[in-house]
FIVEX-89171 format. One record per residue (C-alpha): residue in three letters; x negated, y negated, z. Coordinates in nm, 3 decimals. Each point is the difference from the previous one (the first is absolute). Example, Ala and Ser with C-alpha at 12.3 -4.5 7.8 and 13.67 -1.06 7.14 Angstrom:
+------+---------+---------+---------+
! type !      c1 !      c2 !      c3 !
+------+---------+---------+---------+
!  ALA !  -1.230 !   0.450 !   0.780 !
!  SER !  -0.137 !  -0.344 !  -0.066 !
+------+---------+---------+---------+
This chain:
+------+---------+---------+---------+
! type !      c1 !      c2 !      c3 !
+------+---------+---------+---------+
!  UNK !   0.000 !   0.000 !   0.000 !
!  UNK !  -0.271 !  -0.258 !   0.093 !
!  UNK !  -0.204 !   0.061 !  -0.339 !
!  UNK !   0.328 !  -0.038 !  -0.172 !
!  UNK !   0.074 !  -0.322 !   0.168 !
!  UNK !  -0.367 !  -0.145 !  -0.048 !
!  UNK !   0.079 !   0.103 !  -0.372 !
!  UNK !   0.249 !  -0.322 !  -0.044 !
!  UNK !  -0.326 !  -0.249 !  -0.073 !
!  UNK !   0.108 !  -0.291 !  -0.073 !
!  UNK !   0.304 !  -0.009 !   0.268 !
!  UNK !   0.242 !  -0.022 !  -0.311 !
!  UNK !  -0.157 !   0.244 !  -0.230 !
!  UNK !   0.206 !   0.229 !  -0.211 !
!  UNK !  -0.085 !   0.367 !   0.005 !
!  UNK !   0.051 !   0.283 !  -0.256 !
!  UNK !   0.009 !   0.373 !   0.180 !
!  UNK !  -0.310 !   0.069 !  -0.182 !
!  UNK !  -0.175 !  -0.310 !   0.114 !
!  UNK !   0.064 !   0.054 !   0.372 !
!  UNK !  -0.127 !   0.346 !  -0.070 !
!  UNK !  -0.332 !  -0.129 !  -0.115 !
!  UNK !  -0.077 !  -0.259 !   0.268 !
!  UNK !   0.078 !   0.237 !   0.254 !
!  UNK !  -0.144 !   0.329 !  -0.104 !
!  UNK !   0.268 !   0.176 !   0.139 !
!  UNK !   0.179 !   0.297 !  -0.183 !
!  UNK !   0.306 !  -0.173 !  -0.211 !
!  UNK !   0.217 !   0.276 !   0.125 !
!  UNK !  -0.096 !  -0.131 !   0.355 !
!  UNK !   0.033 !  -0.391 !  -0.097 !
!  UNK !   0.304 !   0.063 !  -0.149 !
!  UNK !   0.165 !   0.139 !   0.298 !
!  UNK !  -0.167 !  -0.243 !   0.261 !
!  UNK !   0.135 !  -0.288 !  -0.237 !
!  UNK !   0.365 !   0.129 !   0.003 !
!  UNK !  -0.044 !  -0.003 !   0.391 !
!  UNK !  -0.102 !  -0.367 !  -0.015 !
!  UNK !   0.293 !  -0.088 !  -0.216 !
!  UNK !   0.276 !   0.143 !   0.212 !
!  UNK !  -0.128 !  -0.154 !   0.295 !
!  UNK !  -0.100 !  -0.355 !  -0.189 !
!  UNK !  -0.363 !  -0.039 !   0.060 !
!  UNK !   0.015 !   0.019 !  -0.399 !
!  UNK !   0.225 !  -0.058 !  -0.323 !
!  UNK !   0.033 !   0.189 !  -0.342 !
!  UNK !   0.122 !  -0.169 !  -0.295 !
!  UNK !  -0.028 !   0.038 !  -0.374 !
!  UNK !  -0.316 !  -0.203 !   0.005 !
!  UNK !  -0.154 !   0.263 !   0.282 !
!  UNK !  -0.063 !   0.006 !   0.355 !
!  UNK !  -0.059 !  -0.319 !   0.213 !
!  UNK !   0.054 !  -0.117 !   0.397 !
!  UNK !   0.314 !   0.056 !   0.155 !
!  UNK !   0.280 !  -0.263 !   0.196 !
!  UNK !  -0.198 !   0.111 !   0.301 !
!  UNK !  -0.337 !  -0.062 !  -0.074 !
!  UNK !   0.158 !  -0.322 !  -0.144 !
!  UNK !   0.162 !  -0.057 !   0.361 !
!  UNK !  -0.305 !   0.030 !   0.197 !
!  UNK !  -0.199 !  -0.199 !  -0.241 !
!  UNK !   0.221 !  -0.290 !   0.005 !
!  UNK !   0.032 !   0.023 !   0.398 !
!  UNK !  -0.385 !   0.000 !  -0.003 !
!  UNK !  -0.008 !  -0.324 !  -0.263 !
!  UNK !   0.239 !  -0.194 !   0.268 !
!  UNK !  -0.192 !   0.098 !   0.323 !
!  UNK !  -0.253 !  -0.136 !  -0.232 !
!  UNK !   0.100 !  -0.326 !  -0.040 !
!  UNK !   0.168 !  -0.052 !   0.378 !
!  UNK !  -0.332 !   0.057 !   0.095 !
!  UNK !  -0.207 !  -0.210 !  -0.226 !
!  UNK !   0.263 !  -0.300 !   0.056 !
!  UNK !  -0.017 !   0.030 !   0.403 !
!  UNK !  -0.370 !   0.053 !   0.022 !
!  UNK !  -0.099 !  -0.394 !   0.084 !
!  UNK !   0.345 !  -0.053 !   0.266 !
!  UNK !  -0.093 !   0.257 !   0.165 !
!  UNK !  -0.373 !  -0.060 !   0.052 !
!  UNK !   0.097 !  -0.376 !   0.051 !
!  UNK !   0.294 !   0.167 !   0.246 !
!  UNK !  -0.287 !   0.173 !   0.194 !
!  UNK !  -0.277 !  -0.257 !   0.033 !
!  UNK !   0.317 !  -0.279 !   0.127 !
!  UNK !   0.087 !   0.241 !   0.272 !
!  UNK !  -0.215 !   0.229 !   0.064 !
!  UNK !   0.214 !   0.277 !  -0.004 !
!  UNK !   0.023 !   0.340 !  -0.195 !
!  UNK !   0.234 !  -0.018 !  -0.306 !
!  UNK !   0.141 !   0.239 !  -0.205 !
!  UNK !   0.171 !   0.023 !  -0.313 !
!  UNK !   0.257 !   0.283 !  -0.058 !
!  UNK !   0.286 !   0.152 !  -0.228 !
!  UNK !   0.241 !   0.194 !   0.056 !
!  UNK !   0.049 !   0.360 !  -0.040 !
!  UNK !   0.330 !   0.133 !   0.030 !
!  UNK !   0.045 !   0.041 !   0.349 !
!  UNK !  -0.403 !  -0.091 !   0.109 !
!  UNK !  -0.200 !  -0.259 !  -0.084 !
!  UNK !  -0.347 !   0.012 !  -0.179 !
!  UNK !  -0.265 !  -0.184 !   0.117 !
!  UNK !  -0.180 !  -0.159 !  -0.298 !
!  UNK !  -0.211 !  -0.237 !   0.172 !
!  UNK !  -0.155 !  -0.088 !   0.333 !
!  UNK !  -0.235 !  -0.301 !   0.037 !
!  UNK !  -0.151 !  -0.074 !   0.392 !
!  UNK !  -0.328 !   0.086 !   0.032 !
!  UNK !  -0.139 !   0.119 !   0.351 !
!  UNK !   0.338 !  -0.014 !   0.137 !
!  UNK !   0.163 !   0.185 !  -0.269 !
!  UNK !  -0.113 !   0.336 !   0.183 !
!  UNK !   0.205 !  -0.082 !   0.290 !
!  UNK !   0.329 !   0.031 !  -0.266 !
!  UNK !   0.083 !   0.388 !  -0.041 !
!  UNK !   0.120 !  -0.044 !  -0.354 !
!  UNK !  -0.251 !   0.056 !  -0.350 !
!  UNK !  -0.004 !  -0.102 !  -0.326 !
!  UNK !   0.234 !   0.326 !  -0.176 !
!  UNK !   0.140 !   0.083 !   0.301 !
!  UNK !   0.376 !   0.003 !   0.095 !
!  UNK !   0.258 !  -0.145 !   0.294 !
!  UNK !   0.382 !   0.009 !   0.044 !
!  UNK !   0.162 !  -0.288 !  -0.148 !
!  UNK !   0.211 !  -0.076 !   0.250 !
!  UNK !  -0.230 !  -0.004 !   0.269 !
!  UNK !  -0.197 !  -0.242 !  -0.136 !
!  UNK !  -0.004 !  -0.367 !  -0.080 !
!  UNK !  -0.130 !   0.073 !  -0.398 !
!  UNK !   0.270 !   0.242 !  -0.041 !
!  UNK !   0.292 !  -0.192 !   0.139 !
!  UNK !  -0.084 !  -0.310 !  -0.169 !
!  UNK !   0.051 !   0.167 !  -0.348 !
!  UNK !   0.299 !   0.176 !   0.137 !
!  UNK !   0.163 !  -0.317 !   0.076 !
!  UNK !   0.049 !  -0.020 !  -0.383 !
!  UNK !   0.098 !   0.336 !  -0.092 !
!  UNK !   0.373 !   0.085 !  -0.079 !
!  UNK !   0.227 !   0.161 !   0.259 !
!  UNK !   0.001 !   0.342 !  -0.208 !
!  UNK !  -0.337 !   0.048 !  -0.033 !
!  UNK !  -0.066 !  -0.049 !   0.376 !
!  UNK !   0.296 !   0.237 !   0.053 !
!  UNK !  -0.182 !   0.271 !  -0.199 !
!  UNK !  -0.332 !  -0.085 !   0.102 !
!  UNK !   0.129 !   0.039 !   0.413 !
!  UNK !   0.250 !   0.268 !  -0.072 !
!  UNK !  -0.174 !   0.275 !   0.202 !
!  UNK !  -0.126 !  -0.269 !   0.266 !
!  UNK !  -0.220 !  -0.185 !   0.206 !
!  UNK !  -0.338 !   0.139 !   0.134 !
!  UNK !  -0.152 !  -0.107 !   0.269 !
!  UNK !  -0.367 !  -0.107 !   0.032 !
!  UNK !  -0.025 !  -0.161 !   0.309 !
!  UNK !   0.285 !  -0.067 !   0.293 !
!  UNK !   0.059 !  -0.354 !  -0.166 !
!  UNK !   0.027 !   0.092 !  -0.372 !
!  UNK !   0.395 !  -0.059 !  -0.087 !
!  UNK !   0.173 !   0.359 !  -0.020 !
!  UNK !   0.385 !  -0.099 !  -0.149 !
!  UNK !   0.080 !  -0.120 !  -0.280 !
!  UNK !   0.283 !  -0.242 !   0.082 !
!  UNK !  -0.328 !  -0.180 !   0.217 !
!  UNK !  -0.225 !   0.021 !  -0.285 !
!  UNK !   0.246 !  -0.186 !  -0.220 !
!  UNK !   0.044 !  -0.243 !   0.270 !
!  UNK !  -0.369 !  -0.036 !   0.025 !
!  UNK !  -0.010 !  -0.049 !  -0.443 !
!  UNK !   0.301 !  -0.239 !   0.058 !
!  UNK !  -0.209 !  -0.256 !   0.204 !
!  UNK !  -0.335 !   0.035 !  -0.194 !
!  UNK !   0.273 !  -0.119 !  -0.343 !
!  UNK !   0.091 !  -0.303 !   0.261 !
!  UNK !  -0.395 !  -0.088 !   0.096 !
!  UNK !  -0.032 !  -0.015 !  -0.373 !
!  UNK !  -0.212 !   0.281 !  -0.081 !
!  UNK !  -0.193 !   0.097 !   0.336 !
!  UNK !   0.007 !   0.270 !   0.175 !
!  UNK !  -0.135 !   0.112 !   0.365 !
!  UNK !  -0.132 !   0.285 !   0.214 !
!  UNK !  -0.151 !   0.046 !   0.308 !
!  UNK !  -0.146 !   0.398 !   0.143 !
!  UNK !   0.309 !   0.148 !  -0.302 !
!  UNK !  -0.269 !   0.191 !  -0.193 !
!  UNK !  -0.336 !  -0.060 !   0.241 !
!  UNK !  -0.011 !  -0.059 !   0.363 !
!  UNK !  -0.104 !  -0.324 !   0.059 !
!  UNK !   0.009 !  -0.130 !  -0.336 !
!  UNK !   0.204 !  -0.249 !  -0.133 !
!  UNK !   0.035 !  -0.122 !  -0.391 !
!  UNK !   0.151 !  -0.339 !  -0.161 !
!  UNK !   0.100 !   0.089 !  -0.384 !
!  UNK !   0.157 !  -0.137 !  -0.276 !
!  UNK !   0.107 !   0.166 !  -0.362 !
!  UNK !  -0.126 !  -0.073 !  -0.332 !
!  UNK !   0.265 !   0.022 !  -0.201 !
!  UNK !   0.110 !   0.073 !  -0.403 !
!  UNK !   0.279 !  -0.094 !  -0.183 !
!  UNK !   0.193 !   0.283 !   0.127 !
!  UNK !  -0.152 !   0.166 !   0.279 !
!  UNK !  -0.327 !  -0.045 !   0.291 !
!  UNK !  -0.306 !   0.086 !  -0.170 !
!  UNK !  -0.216 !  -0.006 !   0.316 !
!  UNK !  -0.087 !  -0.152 !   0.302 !
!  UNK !  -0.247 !  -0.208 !   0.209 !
!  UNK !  -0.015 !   0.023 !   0.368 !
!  UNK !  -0.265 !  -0.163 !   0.278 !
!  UNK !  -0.081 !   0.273 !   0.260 !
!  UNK !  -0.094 !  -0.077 !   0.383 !
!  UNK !   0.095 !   0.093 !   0.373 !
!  UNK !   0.345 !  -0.068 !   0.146 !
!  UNK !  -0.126 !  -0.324 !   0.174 !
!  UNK !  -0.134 !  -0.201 !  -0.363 !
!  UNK !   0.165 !  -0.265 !  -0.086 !
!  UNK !   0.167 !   0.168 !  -0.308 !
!  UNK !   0.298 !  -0.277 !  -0.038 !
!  UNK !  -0.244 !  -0.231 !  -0.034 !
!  UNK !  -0.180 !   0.129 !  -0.287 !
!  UNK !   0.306 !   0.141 !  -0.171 !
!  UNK !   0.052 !  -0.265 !  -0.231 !
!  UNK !  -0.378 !   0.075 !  -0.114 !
!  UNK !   0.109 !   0.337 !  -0.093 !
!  UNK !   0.364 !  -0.125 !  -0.180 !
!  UNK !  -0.215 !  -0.224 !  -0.215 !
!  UNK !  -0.222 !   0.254 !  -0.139 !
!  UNK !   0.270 !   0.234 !  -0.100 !
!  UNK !   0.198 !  -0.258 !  -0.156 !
!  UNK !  -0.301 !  -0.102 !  -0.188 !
!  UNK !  -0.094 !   0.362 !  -0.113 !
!  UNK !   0.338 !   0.020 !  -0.142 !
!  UNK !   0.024 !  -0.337 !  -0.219 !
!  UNK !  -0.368 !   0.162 !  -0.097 !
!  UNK !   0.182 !   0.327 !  -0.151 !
!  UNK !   0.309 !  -0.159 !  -0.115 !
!  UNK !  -0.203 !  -0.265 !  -0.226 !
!  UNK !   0.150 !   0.013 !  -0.321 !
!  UNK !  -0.421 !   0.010 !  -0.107 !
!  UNK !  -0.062 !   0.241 !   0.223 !
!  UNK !  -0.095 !   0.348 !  -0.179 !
!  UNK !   0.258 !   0.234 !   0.058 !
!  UNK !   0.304 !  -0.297 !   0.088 !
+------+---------+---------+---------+
């Protein structure tokens, strides 16, 4: 499978049976059935014109080309976010249920922040994931929720009727959202969503103990993610 994939050079190459056959070395009978494999499950396409990548190559790729550009466009707020305050920020998306950490600036004091760069968290339990969940439609947080709450820590919100409460008052702060101890003890997280046309596209939150002054800085933290997302939805931005 992994020769066959490397086979599609150029990304957007079209491939006869034969051709795959020779850049692989593999037995045709062999490629041929690996490549029917691929097809039903939609890593790749056949056509008339041959074999090429499939919807979910396509899928990932795309989700790769956006992370992409979040990150490129919220590089300089957040180092300019962590030299004003000092504090450990991170930049996040969301993952269904979970967020994904995609980036975590804070230097000596970042080590004192159980989270990494790849890692994962519970949405609701934490300030990145409930300010994009502020902006999400009823439904979807219905389905996302439908089997229920875990619990990280004694203060991380376990009902849903309080978690929509919770997403009701980050809407009427006008974008930011709060925690304190909900996903680590003693750990407590400003954030605000950058948001698309349609949806949150990620997050930036400042990270420090329960007793920092994180109302203070929160409008630091608004003001980044609202620049971020004039930033993606430039009409000349690549990808608007």
């Amino acid at each position: 499978m992994t020769l066959i994939m490397e086979a599609f050079e150029p990304f957007n190459v079209r491939l006869l049976l034969d051709e795959i056959t020779q850049r692989t070395q593999l037995p045709r009978s062999t490629t041929h059935r690996i490549l029917d494999q691929l097809v039903q499950f939609g890593w790749v396409e056949h056509t008339s014109e041959g074999y090429g990548m499939g919807w979910r190559t396509m899928k990932y790729r795309s989700h790769d080309s956006v992370t992409s550009r979040i990150r490129a466009e919220a590089a300089p707020l957040l180092h300019d976010l962590q030299v004003r305050t000092g504090m450990v920020v991170h930049l996040a998306v969301l993952d269904g249920a979970e967020i994904r950490y995609l980036d975590k600036l804070g230097g000596r004091s970042a080590v004192t922040i159980p989270s990494r760069v790849g890692g994962s968290n519970l949405a609701h339990a934490t300030a990145l994931g409930k300010s994009m969940l502020a902006w999400m439609d009823p439904e979807k947080l219905d389905e996302l929720f439908e089997d229920g709450l875990p619990q990280t820590t004694r203060n991380t919100i376990n009902d849903t009727q309080m978690l929509y409460a919770e997403l009701s008052r980050v809407r009427r702060r006008g974008g930011l959202a709060y925690e304190s101890g909900e996903s680590f003890e003693g750990v407590a997280c400003v954030a605000a969503a950058i948001r698309g046309l349609r949806e949150p596209l990620a997050s930036i939150s400042l990270v420090g103990r329960a007793q920092d002054p994180l109302e203070r800085l929160a409008p630091l933290v608004l003001e980044a993610a609202r620049q971020v997302s004039e930033a993606l939805l430039s009409p000349t931005h690549p990808g608007a």
